[in-house]
C-alpha positions as CSV (number, residue, x, y, z in Angstrom):
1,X,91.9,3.5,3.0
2,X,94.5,0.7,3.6
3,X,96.5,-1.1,1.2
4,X,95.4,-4.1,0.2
5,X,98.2,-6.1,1.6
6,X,97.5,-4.6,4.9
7,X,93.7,-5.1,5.2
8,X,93.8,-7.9,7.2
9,X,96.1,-6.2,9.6
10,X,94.1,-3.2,9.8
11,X,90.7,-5.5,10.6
12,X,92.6,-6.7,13.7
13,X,93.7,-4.1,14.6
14,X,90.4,-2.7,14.5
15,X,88.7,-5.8,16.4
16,X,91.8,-5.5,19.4
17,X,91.0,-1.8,20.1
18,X,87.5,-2.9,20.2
19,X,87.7,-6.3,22.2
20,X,89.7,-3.9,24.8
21,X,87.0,-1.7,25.6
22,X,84.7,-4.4,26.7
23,X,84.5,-5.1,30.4
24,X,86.5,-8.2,31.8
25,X,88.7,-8.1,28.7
26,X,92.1,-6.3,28.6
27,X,93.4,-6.0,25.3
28,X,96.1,-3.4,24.0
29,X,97.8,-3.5,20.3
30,X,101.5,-2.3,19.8
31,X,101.8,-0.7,16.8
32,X,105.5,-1.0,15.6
33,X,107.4,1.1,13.3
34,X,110.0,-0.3,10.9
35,X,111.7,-3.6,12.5
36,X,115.3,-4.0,12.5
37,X,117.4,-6.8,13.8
38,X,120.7,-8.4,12.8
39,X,118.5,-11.7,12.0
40,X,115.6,-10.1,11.2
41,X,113.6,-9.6,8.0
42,X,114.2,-6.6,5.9
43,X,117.0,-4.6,7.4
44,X,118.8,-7.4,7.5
45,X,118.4,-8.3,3.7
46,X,119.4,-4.5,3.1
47,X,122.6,-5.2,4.9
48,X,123.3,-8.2,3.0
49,X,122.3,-6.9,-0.4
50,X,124.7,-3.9,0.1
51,X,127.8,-6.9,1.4
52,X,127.5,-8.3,-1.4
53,X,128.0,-5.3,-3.6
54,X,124.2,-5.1,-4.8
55,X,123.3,-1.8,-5.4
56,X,121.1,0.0,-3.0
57,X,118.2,2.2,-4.0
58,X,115.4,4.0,-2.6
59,X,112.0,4.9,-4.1
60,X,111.3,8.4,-5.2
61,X,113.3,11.2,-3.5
62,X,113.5,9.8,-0.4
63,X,112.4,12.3,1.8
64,X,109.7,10.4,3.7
65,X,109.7,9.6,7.6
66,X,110.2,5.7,8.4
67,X,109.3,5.2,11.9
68,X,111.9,2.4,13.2
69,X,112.1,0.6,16.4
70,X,114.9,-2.4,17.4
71,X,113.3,-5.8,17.6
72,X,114.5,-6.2,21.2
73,X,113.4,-2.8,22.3
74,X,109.7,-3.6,20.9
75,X,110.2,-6.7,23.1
76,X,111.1,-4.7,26.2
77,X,107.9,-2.1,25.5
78,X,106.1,-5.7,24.8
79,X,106.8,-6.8,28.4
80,X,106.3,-3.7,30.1
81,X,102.7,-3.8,28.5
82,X,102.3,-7.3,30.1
83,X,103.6,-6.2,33.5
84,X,102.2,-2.5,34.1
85,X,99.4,-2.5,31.0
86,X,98.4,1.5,30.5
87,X,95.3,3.0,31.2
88,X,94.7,5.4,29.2
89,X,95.1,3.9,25.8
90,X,94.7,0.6,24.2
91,X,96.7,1.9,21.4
92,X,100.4,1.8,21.5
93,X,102.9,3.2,19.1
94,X,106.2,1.2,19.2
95,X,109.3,3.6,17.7
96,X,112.5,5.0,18.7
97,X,113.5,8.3,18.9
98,X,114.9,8.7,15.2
99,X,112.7,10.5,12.8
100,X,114.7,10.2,10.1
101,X,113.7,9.7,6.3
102,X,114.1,6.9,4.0
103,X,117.6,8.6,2.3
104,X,119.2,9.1,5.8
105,X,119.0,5.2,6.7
106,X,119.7,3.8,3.7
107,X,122.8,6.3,3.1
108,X,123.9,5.2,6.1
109,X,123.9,1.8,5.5
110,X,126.0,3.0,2.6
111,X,128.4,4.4,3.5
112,X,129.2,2.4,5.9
113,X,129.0,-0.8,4.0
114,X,129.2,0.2,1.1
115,X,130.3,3.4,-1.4
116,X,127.8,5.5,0.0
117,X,125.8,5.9,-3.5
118,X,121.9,5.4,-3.3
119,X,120.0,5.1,-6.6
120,X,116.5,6.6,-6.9
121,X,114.3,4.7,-8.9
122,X,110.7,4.4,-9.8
123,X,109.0,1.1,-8.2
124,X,108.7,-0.2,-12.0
125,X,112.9,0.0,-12.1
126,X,113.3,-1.0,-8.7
127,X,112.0,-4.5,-9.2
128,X,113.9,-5.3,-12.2
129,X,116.6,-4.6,-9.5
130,X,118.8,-8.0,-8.4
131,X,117.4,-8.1,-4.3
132,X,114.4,-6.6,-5.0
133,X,111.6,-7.5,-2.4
134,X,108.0,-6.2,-3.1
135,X,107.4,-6.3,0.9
136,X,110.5,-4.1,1.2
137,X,109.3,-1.8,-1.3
138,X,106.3,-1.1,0.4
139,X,108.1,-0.6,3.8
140,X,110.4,2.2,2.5
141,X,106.8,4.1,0.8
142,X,105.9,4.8,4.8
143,X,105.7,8.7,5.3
144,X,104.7,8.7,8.9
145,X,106.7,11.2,11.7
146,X,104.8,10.7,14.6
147,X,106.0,10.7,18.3
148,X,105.4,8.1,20.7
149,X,104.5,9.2,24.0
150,X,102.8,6.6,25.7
151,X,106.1,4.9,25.8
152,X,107.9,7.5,27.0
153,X,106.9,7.4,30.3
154,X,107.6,3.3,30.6
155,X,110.5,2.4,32.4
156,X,112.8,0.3,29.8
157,X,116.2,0.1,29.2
158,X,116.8,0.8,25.6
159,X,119.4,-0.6,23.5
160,X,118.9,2.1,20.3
161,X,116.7,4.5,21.3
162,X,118.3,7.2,19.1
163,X,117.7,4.7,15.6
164,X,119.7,3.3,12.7
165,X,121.6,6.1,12.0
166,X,122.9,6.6,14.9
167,X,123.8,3.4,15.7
168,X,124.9,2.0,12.6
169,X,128.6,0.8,13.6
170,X,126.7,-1.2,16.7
171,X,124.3,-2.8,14.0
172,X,126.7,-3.6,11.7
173,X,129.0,-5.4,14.0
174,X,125.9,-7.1,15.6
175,X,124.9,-8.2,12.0
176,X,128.2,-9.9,11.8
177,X,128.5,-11.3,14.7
178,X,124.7,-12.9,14.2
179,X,125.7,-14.3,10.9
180,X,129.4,-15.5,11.5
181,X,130.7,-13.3,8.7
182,X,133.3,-11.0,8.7
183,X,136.4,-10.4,6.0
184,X,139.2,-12.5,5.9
185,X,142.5,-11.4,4.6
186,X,144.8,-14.0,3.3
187,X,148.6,-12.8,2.0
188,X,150.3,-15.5,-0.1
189,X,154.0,-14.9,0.8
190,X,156.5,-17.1,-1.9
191,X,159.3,-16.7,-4.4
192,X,158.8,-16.3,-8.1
193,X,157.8,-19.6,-9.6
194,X,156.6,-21.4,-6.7
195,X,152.9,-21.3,-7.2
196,X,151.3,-18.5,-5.3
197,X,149.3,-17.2,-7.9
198,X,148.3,-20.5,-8.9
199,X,146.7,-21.0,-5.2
200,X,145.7,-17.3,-5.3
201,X,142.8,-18.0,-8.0
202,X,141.9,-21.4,-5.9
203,X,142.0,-19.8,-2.7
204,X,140.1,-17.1,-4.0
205,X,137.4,-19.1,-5.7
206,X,136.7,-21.5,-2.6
207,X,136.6,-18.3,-0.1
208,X,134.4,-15.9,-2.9
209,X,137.0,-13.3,-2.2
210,X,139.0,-10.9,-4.2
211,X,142.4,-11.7,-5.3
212,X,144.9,-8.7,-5.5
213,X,147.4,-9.5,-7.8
214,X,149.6,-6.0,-7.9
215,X,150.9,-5.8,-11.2
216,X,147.1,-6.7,-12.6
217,X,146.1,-3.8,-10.1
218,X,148.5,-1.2,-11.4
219,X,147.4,-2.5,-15.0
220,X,144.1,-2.0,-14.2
221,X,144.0,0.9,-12.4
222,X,146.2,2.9,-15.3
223,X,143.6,1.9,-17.7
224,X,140.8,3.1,-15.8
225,X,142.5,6.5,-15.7
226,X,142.9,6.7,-19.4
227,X,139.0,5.7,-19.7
228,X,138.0,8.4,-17.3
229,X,140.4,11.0,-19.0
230,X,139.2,9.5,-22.7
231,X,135.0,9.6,-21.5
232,X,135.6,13.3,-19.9
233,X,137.1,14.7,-23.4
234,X,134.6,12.7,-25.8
235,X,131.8,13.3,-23.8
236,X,130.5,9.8,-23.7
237,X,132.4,8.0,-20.9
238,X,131.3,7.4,-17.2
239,X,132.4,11.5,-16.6
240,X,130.6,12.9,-18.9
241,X,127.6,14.9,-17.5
242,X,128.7,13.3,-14.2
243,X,131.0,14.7,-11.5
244,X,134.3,15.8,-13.9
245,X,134.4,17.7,-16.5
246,X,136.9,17.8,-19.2
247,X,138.4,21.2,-18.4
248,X,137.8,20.7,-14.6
249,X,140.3,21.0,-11.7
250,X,139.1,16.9,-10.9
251,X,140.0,16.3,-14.1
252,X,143.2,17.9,-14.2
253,X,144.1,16.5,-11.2
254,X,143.5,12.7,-12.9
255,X,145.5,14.0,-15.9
256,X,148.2,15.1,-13.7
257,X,148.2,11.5,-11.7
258,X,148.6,9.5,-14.8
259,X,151.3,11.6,-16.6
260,X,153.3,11.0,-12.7
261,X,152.9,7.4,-13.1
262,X,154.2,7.0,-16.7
263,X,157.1,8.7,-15.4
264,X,158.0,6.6,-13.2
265,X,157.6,3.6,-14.4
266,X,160.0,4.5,-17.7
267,X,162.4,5.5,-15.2
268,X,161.6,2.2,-12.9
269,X,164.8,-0.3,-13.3
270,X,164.6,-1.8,-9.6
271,X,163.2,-5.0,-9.2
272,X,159.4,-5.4,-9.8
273,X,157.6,-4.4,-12.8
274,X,156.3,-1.4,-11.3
275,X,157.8,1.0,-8.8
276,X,157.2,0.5,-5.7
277,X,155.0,3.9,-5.4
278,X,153.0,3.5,-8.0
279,X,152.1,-0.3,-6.5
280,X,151.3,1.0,-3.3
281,X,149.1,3.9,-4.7
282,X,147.1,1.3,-6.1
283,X,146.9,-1.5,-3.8
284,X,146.4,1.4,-1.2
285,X,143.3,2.5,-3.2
286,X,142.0,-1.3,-3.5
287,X,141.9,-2.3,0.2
288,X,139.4,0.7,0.7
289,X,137.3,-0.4,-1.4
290,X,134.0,-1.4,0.0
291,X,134.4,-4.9,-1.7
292,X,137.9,-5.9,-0.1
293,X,136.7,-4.0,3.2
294,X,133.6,-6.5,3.6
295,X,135.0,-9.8,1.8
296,X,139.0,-9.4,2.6
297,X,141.5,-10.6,0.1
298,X,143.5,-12.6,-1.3
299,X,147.0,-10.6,-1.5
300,X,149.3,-12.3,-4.4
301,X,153.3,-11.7,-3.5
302,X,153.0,-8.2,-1.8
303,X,154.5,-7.2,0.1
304,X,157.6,-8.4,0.0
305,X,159.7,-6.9,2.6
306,X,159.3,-5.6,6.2
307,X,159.6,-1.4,4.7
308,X,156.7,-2.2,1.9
309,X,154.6,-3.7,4.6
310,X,154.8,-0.6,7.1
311,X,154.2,1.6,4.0
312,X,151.0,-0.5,2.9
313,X,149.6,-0.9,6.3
314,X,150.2,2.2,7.5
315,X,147.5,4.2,9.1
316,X,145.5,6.8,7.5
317,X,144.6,5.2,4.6
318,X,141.0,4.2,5.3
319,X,138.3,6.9,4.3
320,X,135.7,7.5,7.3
321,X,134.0,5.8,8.8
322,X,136.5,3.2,9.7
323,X,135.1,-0.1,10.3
324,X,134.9,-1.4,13.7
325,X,137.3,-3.9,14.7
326,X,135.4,-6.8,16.8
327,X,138.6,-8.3,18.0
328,X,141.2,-6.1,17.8
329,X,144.6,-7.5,17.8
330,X,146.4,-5.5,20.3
331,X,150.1,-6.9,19.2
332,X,149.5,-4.2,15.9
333,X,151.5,-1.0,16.6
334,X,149.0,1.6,16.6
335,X,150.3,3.2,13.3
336,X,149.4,0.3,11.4
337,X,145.9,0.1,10.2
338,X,144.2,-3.0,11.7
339,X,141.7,-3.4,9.4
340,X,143.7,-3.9,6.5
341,X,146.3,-6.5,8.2
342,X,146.1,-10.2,7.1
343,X,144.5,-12.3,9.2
344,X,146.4,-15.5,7.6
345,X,150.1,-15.2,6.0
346,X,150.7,-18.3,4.2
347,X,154.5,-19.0,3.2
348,X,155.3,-21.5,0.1
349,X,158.6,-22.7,0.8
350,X,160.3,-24.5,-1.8
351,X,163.7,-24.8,-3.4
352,X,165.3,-23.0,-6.2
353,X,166.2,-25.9,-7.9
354,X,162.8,-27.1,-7.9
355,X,161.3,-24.2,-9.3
356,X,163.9,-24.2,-12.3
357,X,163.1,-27.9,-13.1
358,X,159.3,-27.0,-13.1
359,X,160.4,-24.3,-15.4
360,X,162.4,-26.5,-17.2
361,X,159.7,-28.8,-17.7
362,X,157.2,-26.2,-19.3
363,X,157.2,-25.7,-23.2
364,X,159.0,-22.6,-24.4
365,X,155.6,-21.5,-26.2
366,X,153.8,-21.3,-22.6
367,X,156.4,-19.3,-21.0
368,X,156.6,-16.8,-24.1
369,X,156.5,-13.1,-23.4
370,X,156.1,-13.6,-19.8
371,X,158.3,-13.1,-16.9
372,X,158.5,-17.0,-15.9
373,X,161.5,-18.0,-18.7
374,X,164.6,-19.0,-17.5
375,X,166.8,-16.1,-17.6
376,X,164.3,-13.4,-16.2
377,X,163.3,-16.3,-13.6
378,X,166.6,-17.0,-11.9
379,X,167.6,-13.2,-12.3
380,X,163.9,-12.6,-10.0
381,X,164.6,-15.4,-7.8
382,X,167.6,-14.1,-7.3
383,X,167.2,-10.4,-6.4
384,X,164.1,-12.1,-4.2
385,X,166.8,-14.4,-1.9
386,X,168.5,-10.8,-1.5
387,X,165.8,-10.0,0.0
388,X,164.4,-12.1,2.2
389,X,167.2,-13.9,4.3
390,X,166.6,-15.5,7.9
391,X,167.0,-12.2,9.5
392,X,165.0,-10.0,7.8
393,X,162.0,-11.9,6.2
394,X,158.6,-10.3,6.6
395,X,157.5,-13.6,8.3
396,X,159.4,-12.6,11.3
397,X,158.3,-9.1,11.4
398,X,154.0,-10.8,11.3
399,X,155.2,-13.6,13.5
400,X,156.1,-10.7,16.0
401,X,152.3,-9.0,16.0
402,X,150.8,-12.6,16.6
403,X,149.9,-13.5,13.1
404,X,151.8,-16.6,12.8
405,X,152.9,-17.5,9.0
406,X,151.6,-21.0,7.8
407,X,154.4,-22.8,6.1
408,X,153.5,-25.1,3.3
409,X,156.5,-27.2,1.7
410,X,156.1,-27.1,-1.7
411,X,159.9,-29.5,-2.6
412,X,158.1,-33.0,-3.3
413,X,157.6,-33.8,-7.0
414,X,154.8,-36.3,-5.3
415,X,152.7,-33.2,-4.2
416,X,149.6,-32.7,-5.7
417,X,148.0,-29.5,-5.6
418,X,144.6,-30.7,-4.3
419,X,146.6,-32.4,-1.1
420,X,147.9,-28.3,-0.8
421,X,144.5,-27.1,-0.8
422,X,143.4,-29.6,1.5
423,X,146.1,-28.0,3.8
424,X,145.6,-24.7,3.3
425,X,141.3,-25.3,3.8
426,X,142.0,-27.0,7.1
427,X,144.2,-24.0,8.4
428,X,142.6,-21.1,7.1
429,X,138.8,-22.2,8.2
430,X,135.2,-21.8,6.9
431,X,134.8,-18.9,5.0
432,X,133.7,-15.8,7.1
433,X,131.1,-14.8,4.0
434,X,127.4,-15.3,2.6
435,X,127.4,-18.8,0.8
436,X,126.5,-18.3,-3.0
437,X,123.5,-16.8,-4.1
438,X,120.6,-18.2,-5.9
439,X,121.7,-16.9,-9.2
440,X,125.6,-17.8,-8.5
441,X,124.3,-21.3,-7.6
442,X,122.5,-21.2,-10.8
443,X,125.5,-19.6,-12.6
444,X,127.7,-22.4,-11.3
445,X,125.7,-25.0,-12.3
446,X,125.5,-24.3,-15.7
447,X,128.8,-23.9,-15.9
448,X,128.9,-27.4,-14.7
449,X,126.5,-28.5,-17.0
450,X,128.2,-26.5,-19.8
451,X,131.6,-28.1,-18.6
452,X,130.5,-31.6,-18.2
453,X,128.8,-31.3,-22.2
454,X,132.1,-30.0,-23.5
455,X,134.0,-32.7,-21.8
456,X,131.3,-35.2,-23.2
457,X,132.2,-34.0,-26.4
458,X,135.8,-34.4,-26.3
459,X,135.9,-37.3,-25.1
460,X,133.4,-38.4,-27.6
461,X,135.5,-36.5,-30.3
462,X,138.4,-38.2,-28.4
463,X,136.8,-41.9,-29.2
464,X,135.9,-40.8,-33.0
465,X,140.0,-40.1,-33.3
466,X,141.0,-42.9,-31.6
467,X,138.3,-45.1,-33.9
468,X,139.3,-43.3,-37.2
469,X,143.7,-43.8,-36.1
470,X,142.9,-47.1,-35.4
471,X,141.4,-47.8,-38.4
472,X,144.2,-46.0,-40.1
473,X,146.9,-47.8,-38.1
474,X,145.3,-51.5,-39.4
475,X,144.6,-50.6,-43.0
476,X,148.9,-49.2,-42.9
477,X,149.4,-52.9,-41.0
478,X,147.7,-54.5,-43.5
479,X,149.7,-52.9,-46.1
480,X,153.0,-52.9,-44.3
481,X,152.3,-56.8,-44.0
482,X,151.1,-57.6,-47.5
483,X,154.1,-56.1,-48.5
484,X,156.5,-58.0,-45.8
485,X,154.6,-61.7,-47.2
486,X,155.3,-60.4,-50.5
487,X,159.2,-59.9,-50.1
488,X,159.7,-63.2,-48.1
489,X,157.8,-64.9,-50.9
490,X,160.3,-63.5,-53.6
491,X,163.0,-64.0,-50.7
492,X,161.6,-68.1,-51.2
493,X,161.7,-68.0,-54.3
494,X,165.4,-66.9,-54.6
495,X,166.4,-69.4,-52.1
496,X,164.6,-71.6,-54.0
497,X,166.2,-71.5,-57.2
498,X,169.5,-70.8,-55.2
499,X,168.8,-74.6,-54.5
500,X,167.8,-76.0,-57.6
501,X,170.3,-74.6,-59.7
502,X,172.6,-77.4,-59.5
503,X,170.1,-79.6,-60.1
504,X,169.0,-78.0,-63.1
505,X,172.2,-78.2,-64.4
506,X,172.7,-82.0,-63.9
507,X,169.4,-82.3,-65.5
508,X,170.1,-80.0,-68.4
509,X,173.4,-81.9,-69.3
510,X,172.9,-85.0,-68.1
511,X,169.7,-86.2,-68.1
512,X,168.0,-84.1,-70.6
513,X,170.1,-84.6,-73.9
514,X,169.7,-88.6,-73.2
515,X,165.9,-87.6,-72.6
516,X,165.5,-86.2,-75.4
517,X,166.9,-88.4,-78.3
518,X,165.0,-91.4,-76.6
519,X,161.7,-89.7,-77.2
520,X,162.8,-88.5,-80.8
521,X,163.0,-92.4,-81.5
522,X,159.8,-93.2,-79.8
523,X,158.6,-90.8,-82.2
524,X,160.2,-92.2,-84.9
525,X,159.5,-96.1,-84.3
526,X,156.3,-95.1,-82.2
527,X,156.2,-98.6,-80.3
528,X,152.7,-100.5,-79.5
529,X,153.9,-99.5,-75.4
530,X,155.6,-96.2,-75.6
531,X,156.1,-96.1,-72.2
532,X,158.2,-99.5,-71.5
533,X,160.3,-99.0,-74.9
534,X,161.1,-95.7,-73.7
535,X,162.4,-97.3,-70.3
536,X,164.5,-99.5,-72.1
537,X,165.8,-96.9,-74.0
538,X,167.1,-95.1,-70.6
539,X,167.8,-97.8,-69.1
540,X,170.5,-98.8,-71.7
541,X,171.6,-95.4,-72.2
542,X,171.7,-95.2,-68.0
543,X,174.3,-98.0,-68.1
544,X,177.2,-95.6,-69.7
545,X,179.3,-93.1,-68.6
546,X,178.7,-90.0,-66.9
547,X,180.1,-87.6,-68.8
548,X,178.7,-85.4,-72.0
549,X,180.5,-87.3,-74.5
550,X,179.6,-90.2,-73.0
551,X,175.6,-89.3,-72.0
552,X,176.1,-88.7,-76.1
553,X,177.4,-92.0,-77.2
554,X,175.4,-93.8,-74.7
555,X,171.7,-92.2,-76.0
556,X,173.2,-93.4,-79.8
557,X,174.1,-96.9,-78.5
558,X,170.2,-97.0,-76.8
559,X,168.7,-95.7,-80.3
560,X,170.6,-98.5,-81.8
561,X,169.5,-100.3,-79.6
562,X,166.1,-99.4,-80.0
563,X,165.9,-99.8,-83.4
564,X,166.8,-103.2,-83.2
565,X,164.4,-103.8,-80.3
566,X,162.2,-101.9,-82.7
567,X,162.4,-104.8,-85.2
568,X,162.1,-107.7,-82.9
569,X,158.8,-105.9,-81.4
570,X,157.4,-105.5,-85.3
């Protein structure tokens, strides 16, 4: 009984076979097996799972038959049907010569993309798998080993007769070549300071690829050693119950590595954080990974000099099977490994003195317990000019195997760092890579999203500051002025009585003692016109002298006078 998803299939197929038997009608169907094709459906997204570093599983053991056919040999069997149309069948079975099971292709495809490493799982498992494809799934349940041999005896000029397996390396390269991808493998040549790991992360961000930063690797890889040694002995790491055991020779052998590289780097007092082996052992191990061998890399500052390169690219590195090269550069000595070359060597160039000014220009607390302070700087930048003169940069030694170092000046203080990306993007090229996935794109736009709400926020945060220090900055104004009208009224004031102190004291001895006795007789004779007797008294004390004695005498000669005026009034 047919599956449910093939039922319609199966009815045409049925109504072909039967359509052909009729007379005047000629009617054949091709049956194929499994398609493949660089461009094509499901082996396609297999390869492109597996690029991407998405794991790749199979359903149940494994063991069952998937016929498999090229989609350009099934057009060549398709043709020859058209042209010389068989006789004796109307049923054609379209497969290659393969016979292999569902594990074989899909460890293939492994191991030659990938790590090798295919997961069994259940179909419930498999599709809570990132890649999953029900379609797929259903594909890789086929159990069928059958033999075709109507098509045996037809003339056609096959491409893969002998199947995926066998032809993996050919598929692969095909695959590339269809979909414009391949790695590419930047190295960021530059002295300490300048800004290479800086463009590292963007370079590595705008390409998707990996950025190999050596001391982070050694770091890295040291830890992962003491995980391995720690999960082997407790029982609960990725070792235990897996391929080491605690007491094991593998084991041993990790225990032994580790103690070797603790050595060596307490004895270490050349330049570099790390000896130079225990770099290379690492970043050695890195570029054969099946990440870096698909994507490339970014390499941050190594190597540095012409006898690190030849030790890092040397040949016999790479684990079989080696990648094919789909245009070798025949300049690279054969005892170099190609694959691992840069494609691009991109080559800051910039000043010492510029580089200590940027120094210079960063707070102490940034620079703390790192190797970028000022001493440690100039001592590295140093020992790196020893290094790399005119005559024996490692820019000569790739400019001699045709990989021609981009130079980017890095000296103007007017350079922005987008303007150096904008260079570097226009030499390096498109990326050779997949563009983002559907969940990355997702991914990235919520980190937009999250990014542009956090920068709402500050900003709004940023406004409520500003609002509240204004605030604060008028009420202190407002204070600071009060206090400043305040001061220059008292200032008035003072001047003020400065002024009038003279006159005050012309008043007080002069005027006022007169004054006075001239309105203690208006009291005394209290006149019918206070007002003019009092004027007359002034007036005829005004007529006197100007001194004390004589203010004195005067006032008693106008209150003699007044009394007398006081009679004639009464």
């Amino acid at each position: 009984k047919p599956w449910p998803t093939i039922k319609d299939a199966v009815t045409v197929e049925k109504s072909l076979i039967k359509m052909g038997k009729a007379p005047g009608v000629s009617a054949w169907c091709v049956c194929a097996g499994f398609l493949y094709h660089p461009g094509y459906g499901h082996f396609g997204m297999l390869l492109s799972n597996v690029w991407q570093g998405l794991p790749l599983w199979s359903l149940g053991a494994g063991k069952n038959y998937l016929p498999t056919i090229h989609l350009d040999d099934l057009v060549s069997i398709l043709a020859e049907v058209v042209e010389n149309p068989p006789r004796e069948t109307h049923y054609i079975l379209a497969m290659d010569e393969s016979h292999n099971t569902q594990e074989e292709i899909l460890t293939a495809i492994g191991t030659y993309l990938g790590t090798g490493d295919v997961q069994r799982k259940t179909m419930e498992s498999a599709m809570l798998t990132p890649g999953f494809s029900m379609n797929l799934a259903e594909t890789l349940q086929l159990d069928l080993n059958m033999h075709a041999g109507c098509i045996r005896e037809m003339p056609i000029a096959w491409r893969y007769e002998g199947g995926i397996v066998d032809n993996i390396p050919q598929l692969v390269n095909e695959w590339k070549e269809t979909h414009n991808i391949a790695p590419l493998k930047i190295l960021l040549h530059a002295p300490p300071g300048a800004g290479k790991t800086f463009y590292g992360h963007q370079l590595a961000d705008h390409y998707e690829l990996p950025l190999l930063n050596p001391d982070q690797l050694v770091a890295d890889g040291l830890a992962e050693l003491e995980r391995t040694i720690a999960g082997a002995e407790s029982g609960s790491g990725p070792s235990a119950g897996g391929a080491f055991a605690a007491d094991s020779e593998e084991m041993e052998a990790v225990r032994h590595q580790l103690f070797n590289h603790r050595e060596a780097i307490k004895a270490h007092a050349g330049p570099g954080k790390y000896p130079a082996e225990t770099v290379l052992h690492f970043l050695r191990a890195k570029l054969d990974t099946p990440n870096v061998r698909n994507q490339g890399y970014i390499l941050d500052g190594y190597p540095t000099t012409v006898d690190e390169a030849r030790e890092l690219f040397a040949d016999g590195g790479a684990r079989e099977p080696v990648p094919l090269i789909a245009h070798p550069n025949p300049a690279i000595p054969a005892d170099l490994n190609q694959s691992w070359m840069p494609d691009v060597v991109v080559a800051f160039d910039v000043k010492d003195s510029v580089i200590h000014s940027r120094i210079m220009a960063q707070p102490e607390s940034a620079l703390a317990g790192t190797r970028q302070t000022e001493d440690v700087l100039m001592k590295r930048l140093d020992e790196w000019r020893a290094l790399n003169t005119d005559d024996n940069t490692i820019l000569n030694w790739f400019d001699e195997m045709e990989i021609h170092p981009l130079i980017i000046n890095l000296d103007s203080p007017t350079l922005r760092s987008t303007e150096v990306m904008q260079q570097l993007i226009k030499a390096i090229g498109v990326p050779h890579n997949f563009g983002p996935s559907r969940e990355e794109i997702g991914k990235k736009r919520a980190a937009l999203e999250e990014a542009a709400r956090i920068e709402q926020a500050r900003l709004a945060a940023e406004d409520v500051a500003r609002q509240t220090e204004e605030r604060v900055r008028q009420i202190k104004a407002q204070k600071e002025w009060t206090a400043k009208m305040k001061q220059v009224e008292l200032q008035e004031e003072e001047v003020l009585e400065a002024h009038s102190a003279p006159l005050r004291q012309y008043l007080l001895h002069n005027v006022m003692p007169t004054l006075t006795q001239c309105l203690i007789e208006v009291c005394k004779v209290r006149p019918d016109d206070p007002v003019d007797y009092l004027a007359d008294l002034l007036f005829a004390a005004g007529t006197g002298g100007s001194s004390e004695a004589d203010a004195d005498a005067n006032a008693a000669t106008a209150v003699t006078a007044g009394t007398h005026a006081s009679s004639r009034h009464h």
